[in-house]
N, C-alpha and C positions, 0 to 999 in steps of 0.2 A: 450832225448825225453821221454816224459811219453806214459805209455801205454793205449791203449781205448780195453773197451771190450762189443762188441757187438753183436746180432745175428741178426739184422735187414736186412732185403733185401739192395743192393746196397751198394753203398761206403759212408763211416760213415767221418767224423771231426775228423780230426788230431790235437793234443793238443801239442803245441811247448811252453817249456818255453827258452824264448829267452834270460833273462840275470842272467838265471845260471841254473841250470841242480844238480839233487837230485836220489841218488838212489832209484827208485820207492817202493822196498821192505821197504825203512823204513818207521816209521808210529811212532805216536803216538808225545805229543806239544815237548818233551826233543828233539827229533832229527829234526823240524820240524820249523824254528823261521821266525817270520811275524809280519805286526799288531794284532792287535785285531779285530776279524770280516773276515781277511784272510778266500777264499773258499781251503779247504782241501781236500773234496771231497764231488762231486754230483752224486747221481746216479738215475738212469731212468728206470722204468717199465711199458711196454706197454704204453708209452705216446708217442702219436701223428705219428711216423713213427718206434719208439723204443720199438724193444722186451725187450731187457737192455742193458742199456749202463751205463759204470761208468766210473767218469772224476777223475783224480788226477792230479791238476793246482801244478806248482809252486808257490815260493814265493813272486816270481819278475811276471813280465811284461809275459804275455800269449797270447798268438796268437791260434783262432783254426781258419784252411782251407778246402776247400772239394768246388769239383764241384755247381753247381746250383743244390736244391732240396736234398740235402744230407744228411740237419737235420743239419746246422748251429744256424739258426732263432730260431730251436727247442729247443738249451742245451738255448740260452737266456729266452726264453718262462719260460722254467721251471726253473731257476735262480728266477726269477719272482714271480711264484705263492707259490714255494717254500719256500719264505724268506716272506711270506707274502702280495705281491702284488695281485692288482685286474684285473678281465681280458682286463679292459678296458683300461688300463695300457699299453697292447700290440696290443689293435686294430684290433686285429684277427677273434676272436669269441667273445659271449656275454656271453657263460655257459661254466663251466669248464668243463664239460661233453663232448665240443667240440673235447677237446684234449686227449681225452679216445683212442685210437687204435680202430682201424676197428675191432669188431671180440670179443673185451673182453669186460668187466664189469666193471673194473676198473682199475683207472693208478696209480702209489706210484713212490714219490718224495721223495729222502733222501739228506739233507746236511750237512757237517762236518765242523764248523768254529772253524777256530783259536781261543785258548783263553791262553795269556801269564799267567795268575794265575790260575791256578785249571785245570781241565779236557776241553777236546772240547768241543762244544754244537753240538749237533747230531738236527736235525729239519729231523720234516718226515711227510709229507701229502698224504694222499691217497683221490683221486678222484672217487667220483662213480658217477652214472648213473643218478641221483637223482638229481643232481646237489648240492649235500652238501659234506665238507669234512672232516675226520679225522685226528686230530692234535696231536704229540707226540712231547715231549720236554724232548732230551737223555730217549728216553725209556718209557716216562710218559703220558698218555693222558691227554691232553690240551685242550686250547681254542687259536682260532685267536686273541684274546686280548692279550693272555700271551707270544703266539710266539713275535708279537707287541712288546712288552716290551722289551722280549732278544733282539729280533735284534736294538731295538733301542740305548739298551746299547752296543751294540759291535760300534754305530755309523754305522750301515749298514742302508742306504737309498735308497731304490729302487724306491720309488715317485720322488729324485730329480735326476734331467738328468744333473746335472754335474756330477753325481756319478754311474748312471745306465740308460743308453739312448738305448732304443729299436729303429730299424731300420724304423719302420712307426712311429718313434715322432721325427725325426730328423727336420720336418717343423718345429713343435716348439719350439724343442732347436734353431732353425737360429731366429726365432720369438722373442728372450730375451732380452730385454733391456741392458746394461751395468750394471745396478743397478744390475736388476735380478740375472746376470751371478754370479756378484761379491756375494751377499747374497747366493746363492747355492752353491757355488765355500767355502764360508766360512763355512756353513753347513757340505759339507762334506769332507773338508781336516783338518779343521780348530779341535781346542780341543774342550772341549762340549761347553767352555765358552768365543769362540771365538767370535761368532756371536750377546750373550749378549753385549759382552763388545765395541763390532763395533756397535752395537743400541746406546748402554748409551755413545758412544761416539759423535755418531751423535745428540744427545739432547742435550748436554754441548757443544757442536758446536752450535745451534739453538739460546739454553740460551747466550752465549756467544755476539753471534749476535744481540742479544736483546738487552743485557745491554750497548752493546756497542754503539746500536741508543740511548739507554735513554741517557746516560752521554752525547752525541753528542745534543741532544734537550736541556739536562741542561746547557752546556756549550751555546749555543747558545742564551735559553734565559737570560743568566747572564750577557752574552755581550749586550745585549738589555735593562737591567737594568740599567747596570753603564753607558751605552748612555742616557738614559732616566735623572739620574739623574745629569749627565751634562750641559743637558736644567734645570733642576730645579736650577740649583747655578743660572743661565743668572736670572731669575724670581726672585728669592731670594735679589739677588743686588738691584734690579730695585725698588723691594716692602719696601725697608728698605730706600730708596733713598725719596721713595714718604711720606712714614712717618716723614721725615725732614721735606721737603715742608708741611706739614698740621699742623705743629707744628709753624713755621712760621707764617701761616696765622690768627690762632688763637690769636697769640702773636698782630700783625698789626690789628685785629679784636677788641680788648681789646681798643687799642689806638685812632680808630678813633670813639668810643662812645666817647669821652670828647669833642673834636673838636664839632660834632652832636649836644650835649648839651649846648654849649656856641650858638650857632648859632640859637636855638630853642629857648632858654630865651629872646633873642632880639626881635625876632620874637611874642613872647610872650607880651611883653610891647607894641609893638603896637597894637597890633589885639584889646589890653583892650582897647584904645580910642577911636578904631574905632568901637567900641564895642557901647558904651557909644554913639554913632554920630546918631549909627545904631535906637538903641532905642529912640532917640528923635524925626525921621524923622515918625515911625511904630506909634504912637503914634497920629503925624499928619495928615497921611493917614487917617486912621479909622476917626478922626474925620470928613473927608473930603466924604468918601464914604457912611457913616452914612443916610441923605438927598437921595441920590440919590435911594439908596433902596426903603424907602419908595415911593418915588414918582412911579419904578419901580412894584411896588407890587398895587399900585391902578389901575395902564394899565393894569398888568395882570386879573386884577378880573374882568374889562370891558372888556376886548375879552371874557373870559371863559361865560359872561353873553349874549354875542351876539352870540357866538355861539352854545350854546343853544338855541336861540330864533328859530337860524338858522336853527337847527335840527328838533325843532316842525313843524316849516314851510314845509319842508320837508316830514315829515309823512303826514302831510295833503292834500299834491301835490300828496302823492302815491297812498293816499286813493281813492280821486278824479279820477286820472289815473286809476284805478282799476276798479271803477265802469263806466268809459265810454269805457273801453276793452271788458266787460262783454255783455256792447248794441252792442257795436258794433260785435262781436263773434253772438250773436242772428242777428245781421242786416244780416251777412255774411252766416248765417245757413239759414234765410228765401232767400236770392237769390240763394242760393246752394237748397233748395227744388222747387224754382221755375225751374231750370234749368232741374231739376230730370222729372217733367211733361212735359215739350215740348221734353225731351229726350225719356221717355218713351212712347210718342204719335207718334213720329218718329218710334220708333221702331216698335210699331204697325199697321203702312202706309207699312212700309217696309216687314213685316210681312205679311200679306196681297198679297201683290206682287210675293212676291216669292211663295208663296200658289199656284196663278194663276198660275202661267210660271210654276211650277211641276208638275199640272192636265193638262195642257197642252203637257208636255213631257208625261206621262204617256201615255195618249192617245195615242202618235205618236207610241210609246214601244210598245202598244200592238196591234196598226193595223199591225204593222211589224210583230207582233208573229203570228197572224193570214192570215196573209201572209205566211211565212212559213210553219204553219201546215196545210195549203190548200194543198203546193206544195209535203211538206213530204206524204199527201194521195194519191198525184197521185203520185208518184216514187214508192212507197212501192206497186206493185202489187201483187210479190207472200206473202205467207204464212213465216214469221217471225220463226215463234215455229217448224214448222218444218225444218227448214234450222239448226237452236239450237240443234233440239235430234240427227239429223243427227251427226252433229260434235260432241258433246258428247257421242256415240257410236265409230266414229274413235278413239275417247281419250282413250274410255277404253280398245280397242283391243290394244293400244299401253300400257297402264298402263298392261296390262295381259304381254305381251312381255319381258316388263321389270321387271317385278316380275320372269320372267323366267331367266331372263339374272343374276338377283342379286340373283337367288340360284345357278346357275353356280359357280357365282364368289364367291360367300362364299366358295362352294365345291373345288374350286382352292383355295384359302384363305388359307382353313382349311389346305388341300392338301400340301401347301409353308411351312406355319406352321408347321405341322407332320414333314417336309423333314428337316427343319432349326435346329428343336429338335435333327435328330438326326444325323443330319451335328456337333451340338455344345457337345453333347456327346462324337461321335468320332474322333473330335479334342479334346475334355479333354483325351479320352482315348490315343492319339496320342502323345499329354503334357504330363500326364504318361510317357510313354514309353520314353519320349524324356527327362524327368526329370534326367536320367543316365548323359546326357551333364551337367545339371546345379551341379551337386555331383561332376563328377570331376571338374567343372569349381572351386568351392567352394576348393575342394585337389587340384587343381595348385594354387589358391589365397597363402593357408595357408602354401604352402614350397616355391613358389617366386611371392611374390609381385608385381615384376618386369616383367616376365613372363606373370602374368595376365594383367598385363594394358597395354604390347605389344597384348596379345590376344584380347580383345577389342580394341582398336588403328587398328589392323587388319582385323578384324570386320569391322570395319567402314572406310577401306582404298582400300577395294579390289579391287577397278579401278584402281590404279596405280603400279599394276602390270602386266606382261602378259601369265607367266608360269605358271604352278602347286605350288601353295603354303599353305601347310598347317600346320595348329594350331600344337600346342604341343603335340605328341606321346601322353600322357598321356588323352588327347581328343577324339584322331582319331583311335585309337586301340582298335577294340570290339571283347573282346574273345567269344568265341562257348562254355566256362563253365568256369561259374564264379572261381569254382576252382582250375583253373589253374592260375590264377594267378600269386601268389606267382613264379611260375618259368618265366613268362616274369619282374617280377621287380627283381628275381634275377639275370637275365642275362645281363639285359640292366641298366646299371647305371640311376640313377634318374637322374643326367644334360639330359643326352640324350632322358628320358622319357618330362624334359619338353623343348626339342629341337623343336624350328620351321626349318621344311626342304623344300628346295625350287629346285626347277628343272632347274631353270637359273641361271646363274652368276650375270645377268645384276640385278634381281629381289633381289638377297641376298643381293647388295650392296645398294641399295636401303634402304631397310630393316633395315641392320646394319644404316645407315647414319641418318635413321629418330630416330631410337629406343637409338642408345647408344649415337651417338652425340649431336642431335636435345633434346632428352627425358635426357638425361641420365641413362638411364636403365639399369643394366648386365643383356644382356639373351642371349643364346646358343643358334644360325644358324648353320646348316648346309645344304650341298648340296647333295643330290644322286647322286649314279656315275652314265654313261651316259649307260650304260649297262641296257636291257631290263630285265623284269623280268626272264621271259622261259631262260636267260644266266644261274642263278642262281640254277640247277641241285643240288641232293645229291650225292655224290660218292658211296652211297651202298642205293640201295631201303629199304623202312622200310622192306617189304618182309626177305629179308636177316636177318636182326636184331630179327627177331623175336624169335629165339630159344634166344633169352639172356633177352627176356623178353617187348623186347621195341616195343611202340604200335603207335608213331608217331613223328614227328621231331616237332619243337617250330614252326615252321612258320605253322605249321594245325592247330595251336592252337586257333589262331586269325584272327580274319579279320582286314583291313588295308587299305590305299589308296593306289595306286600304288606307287606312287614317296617313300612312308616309307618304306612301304615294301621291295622296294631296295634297301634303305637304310639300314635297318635291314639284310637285306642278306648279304652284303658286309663287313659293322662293325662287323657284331655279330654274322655272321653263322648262323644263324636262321633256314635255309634252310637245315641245317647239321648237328644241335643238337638234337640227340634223348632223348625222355621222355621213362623213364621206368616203371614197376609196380614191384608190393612187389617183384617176381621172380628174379629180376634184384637185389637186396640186396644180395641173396643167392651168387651170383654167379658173384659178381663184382668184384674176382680180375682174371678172366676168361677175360673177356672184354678189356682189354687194350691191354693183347696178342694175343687176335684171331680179334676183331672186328676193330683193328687200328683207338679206336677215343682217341680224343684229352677232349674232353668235354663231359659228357652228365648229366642225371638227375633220379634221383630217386623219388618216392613219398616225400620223407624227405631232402636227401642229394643233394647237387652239388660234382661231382666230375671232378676234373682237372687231365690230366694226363700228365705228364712231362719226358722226356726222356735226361737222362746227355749226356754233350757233350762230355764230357771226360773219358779216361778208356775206361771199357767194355759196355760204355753206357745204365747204368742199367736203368729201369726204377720205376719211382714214383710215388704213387698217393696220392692227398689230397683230403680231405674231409671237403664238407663246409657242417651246420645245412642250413635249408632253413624256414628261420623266414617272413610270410607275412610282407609286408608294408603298404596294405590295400589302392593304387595306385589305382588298376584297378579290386576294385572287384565288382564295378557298371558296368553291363552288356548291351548294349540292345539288345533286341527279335528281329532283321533282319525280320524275318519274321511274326510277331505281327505286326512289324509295317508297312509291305506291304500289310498283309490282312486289315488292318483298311485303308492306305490312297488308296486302291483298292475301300474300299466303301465309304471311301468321292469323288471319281470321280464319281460313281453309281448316289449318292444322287445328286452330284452340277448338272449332266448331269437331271436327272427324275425335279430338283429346275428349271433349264434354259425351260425345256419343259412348265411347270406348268406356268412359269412364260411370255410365249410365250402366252398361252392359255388365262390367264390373261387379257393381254394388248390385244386382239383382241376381248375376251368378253367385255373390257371396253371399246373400240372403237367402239363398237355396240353399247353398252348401252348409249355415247354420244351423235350418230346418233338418238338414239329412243327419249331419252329426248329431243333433240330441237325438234324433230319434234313433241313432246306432248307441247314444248313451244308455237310452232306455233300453233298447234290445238289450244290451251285456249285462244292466242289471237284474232282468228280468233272468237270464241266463242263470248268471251267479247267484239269483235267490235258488232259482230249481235244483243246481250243484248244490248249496250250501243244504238245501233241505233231504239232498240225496244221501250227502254225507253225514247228515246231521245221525242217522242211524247204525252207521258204521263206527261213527266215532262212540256211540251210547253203547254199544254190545261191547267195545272195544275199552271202554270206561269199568262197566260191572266186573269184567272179567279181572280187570289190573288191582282193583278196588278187594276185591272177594281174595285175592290172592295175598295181597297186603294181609287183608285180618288173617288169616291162617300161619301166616307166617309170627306176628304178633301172638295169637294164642300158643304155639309152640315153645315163645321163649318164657313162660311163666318164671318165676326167681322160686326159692324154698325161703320164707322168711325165718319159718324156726330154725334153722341153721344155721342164719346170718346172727338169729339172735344170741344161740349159744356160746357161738363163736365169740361175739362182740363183750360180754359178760366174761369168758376167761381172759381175753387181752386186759380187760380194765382191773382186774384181780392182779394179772402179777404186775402191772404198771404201780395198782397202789402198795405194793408191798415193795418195791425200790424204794417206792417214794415215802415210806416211814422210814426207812435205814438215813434216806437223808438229810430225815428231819430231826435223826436220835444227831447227827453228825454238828447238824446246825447250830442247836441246845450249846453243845458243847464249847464252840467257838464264841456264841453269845456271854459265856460265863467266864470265858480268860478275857475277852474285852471287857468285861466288868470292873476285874482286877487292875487289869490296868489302867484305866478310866479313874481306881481311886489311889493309886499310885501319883497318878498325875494331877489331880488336885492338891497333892500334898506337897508336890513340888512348885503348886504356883501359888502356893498361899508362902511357902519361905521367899521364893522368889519374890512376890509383891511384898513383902518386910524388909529384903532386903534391897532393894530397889526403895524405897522411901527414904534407906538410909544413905544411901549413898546421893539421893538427891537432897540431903539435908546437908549432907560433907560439901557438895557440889556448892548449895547455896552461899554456904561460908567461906568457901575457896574464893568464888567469886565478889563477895564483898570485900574481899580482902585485895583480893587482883585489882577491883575497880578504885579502893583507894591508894595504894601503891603507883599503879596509872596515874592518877590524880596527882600525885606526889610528887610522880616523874614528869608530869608535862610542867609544874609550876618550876622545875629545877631546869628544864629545858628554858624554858620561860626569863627564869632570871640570867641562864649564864647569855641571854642573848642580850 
């Protein structure tokens, strides 16, 4: 077994080589044989729980053991950052500064690797404060590039976790595919040109597979060719088959022109005699149809000459008709102007009559109005004008009234108005204040999605619950200084920051069923235990604590709903973890001895304190940086925002008065206006009945004037009638002269009339004959045609 040497508090890691055992005295590569990259020795200065420690591993297979908390996790950490790893590698801290010792300034890392050719390589990093570090290579100052390099060449891989697996990356080593394993697996067991030549094997695999579809496609369509050309022979046969046949035909084509030609020359010797028969008949015709023409041609030129006659006749019949339309239109227009005077003598009897019977109504119209304005003098006893000023005085004491009531209500108005300004004020100022909910609602969106649309969904669901159920920690948590922060997000994991917690079982199940099954969602329920808050006591008052510097526990830190809050007490001790100040730095390792806590907190640090189970039960403590997450640094003012919704109840209580006052001054002002409606009507009857007598004197008079004027214009009707009697006298006396004219014209259109029958009875005689010449002509024409086409016929 190798030896460890350390001065740290408690029990250190025991370094067993398990398949084989080496005299720790010797040293240096001649006595010392391994791979290349083998760890020879690592040693440790003020890192993390180590004053110094120095490891000498065997060659083989090494085991180190030790209680919980002993600086196991430690010799890997620094394995780690040692050989050039990053901190994030190990999941712990974020600055290498983390892992500096309580107490010093800086931590140095040394490691001694195997090298079969030449000397070891010595690697040495010193950590400081600063968070930058110093790199030596055997003795030489370096860079983190160059260590890089070495360790690369030794084949030391501390990225891949087949090769170097830190205890919080073991999720992701299970996490590794098969492929993965194998390509990391061949990385680091494998030569440098192991992993090359497993790629380039998997390409020529790929390739492989390629060429072997192509040939699979060529062969396939080849097979498709020589089928193809299989049906081409069928077509080939058939085409060479029908080339005989056309060759044949050509041949019999050839032979039956001669047959053709002997058959057409016979055919030929007759057509010639009939030929010759043809032309002696064409010859006879024509002399025969000769006569008939002419005879035809002297009928036509006697109808053309009767029909003309006939035409003349005709214009002169229309002429005649013309001018007995013209008498007669004047005959028709002088009975049409006689008709005009006995109508217009009518109308002026009628005229007349109705004159009478209107001067008659009128009269009756206006002894009635004087009837009336008799009775209207005697009803109308009192005084008129003054019943009017009277009621025009009640109007204006109510117009005054109401001028009163609508400066009230402006002054309420205005009043409503001022109170509405600054009702709308301190709700913008109350929106402020409450703008804290919509920041973090925006920081729950941005770390779960899921989260937020269960918080909305809950929102809008909270009938169908019946317990205490609230939104996401991250919501309902409002610290007393914003500055504290950082220690409720480092205490409380963020799942649990954005946890909905529910006070019923019935209400969670609920919850869960709609969100994860119904929605599909992942989000974190939980329940509070059933324990009241006053269960949840500290075991030593801050009081006590104060000589170590500590000035209040996590749960004074914040305010909370109940149901979180006991939530928080139960998970997270809340009720139990003290906050310290700078004092508390000085004198932190004071604290774990005298104050028996498990947890508490510094301005900067977390520290855990852990006590081994085994041995003399030393104890330990870690130290975490405390890096805001910027969760819960939207704060709200409790009390900002009670003094403002203090005076939106002020203002809505002075708005509901104002607005009482309102509606009673307006129901007064209703009451006064009708009753100024009725004053004015009442007004307007007593005008209207003032005038109504002015307008009645004013009426008879216009009335009576009208009839006078009416009896004045009397007509003389026997005058019109005289008159009316000699106009239609000499009217009818033209109008015989143009009826003797009429006669006249009616008696030459007679003549002519039987003129013209006499010319269409030769006309239809002779037109019968000249279609009888026609008919002959044309018999004759159609067999001569006949004659001529058989001559045409034969010389073909």
């Amino acid at each position: 077994m190798s030896k460890t040497r350390s001065s740290t508090r408690g029990s250190q890691p025991t370094l067993h080589n398990v398949l084989g055992s080496r005299d720790p005295t010797t040293s240096g590569a001649a006595a010392w044989s391994g791979p290349d990259g083998a760890i020879v020795r690592l040693k440790m200065t003020d890192f993390v729980t180590y004053d110094s420690c120095e490891l000498r591993p065997g060659p083989n297979l090494n085991i180190v053991i030790g209680p919980n908390g002993s600086g196991k996790s430690t010799v890997v950490c620094a394995l780690c950052l040692v050989l050039g790893g990053k901190t994030g590698m190990l999941g712990r801290a974020k600055e290498v500064s983390e892992f500096i010792k309580h107490g010093a300034q800086k931590a140095t890392l040394e490691i001694e690797l195997y090298k079969s050719s030449g000397v070891n390589i010595v690697i040495s990093r010193v950590l400081c404060k600063s968070n930058h570090s110093q790199w030596t290579l055997n003795g030489k100052a370096s860079s983190h590039h160059e260590v890089d390099a070495c360790v690369s060449e030794l084949r030391v891989q501390v990225g891949n976790l087949c090769q170097f697996l830190p205890q919080d990356r073991v999720v992701e080593f299970a996490k590794m595919t098969p492929v993965e394993l194998l390509e990391n697996t061949e990385r680091a067991v494998g030569g440098t040109d192991l992993f090359e030549k497993h790629a380039r094997l998997k390409e020529l695999s790929q390739d492989e597979a390629k060429l072997r579809t192509a040939l699979e496609e060529q062969e396939a369509h080849l097979e498709s060719l020589v089928q193809r050309n299989k049906r081409l022979e069928v077509d080939v046969q058939r085409f060479q088959q029908r080339e005989k046949c056309l060759e044949r035909v050509k041949l019999l084509h050839k032979k039956s022109l001669w047959v053709q030609y002997l058959a057409i020359l016979v055919k030929y010797n007759e057509a010639r005699e009939a030929r010759k028969q043809v032309s002696r008949e064409i010859a006879e015709s024509r002399q025969t149809t000769a006569p008939l023409e002419a005879m035809k041609k002297r009928e036509d030129d006697k109808v053309k000459d009767l029909e003309d006659r006939m035409k003349e006749e005709a214009s002169r019949i229309a002429a005649l008709r013309q001018k007995a339309d013209g008498v007669l239109d004047q005959i028709n227009n002088m009975t049409e102007e006689i008709r005009s005077l006995e109508e217009e003598f009518q109308a002026k009897v009628a005229g007349e009559r109705r004159k009478q019977e209107k001067v008659a109504e009128m009269e009756v119209q206006v002894a009635a109005w004087q009837a009336d304005l008799t009775r209207a003098h005697e009803e109308s006893g009192g005084d008129r004008e003054l019943e009017i000023r009277a009621v025009g005085e009640r109007i204006k004491r109510v117009q005054m009234d109401l001028m009163a009531m609508t400066s009230k209500s402006d002054a309420a108005k205005t009043r409503s108005d001022e109170l509405k300004t600054r009702i709308v004020a301190a709700q913008q100022e109350r929106r402020r204040l409450e703008d804290v909910g919509d920041q973090r609602l925006s920081k729950l969106r941005e770390r779960s999605r899921d989260a937020y649309d269960a918080t909305l969904w809950l929102r809008a669901n909270r009938g169908r619950f019946h317990g205490d159920v609230e939104e996401p920690m991250i919501l309902s948590i409002n610290l007393k200084d914003p500055g504290n922060a950082k220690f409720i997000e480092k205490h409380v994991t963020e799942r649990d920051l954005c946890a909905f917690v529910f006070a019923e079982q019935a209400d969670l199940d609920v919850f869960v069923d709609a969100i994860k099954k119904d929605m599909g969602k992942r989000v974190n329920a939980v329940r509070c235990p059933p324990e009241g808050i006053d269960y949840f006591r500290p075991e030593h008052p801050i009081q006590e604590l104060r000589q170590w510097g500590f000035v209040a526990y996590l749960r004074e830190l914040f305010d909370a709903p109940d149901v979180i809050m006991r939530y928080l007490c139960r998970q997270y001790l809340v009720h139990s973890v003290p906050l310290g100040c700078g004092a508390t730095e000085d004198c932190v390792d004071q604290v774990p001895k005298n104050a028996g806590l498990r947890t508490f907190y510094t301005p900067q640090y977390q520290y855990n304190v852990s006590r081994s189970r085994y041995g003399a039960k030393e104890v330990s403590t870690r130290k975490d940086y405390i890096s805001p997450r910027g969760l819960l640094n939207a704060t709200l003012d409790l009390g900002a925002k009670r003094e403002v919704e203090g005076r939106l109840e002020g203002f809505g209580r002075e708005l509901e008065t104002a607005r009482v006052e309102h509606e009673a001054i307006a129901e007064n002002y209703k009451r006064a206006a009708a009753e100024e409606t009725k004053l004015r009507e009442e007004r307007k009857g007593l005008q209207e009945r003032a005038n109504a007598r002015k307008l009645l004197a004013q009426k008879i008079k216009t009335k009576s004037q009208q009839a006078e004027r009416l009896r004045g214009q009397t007509a003389d009707l026997t005058a019109e009638k005289e008159a009316t009697k000699s106009q239609t006298v000499e009217i009818n006396r033209r109008k015989l002269k143009l009826t003797q004219a009429l006669c006249r014209h009616y008696e030459a259109m007679k003549g002519r009339h039987k003129a013209k029958v006499k010319l269409a009875f030769q006309l239809e005689v002779a037109t019968h004959h000249s279609a009888e010449f026609d008919r002959l002509v044309k018999d004759s024409s159609i067999a001569l045609e006949e004659l001529e086409e058989q001559f045409l016929i034969s010389e073909q």
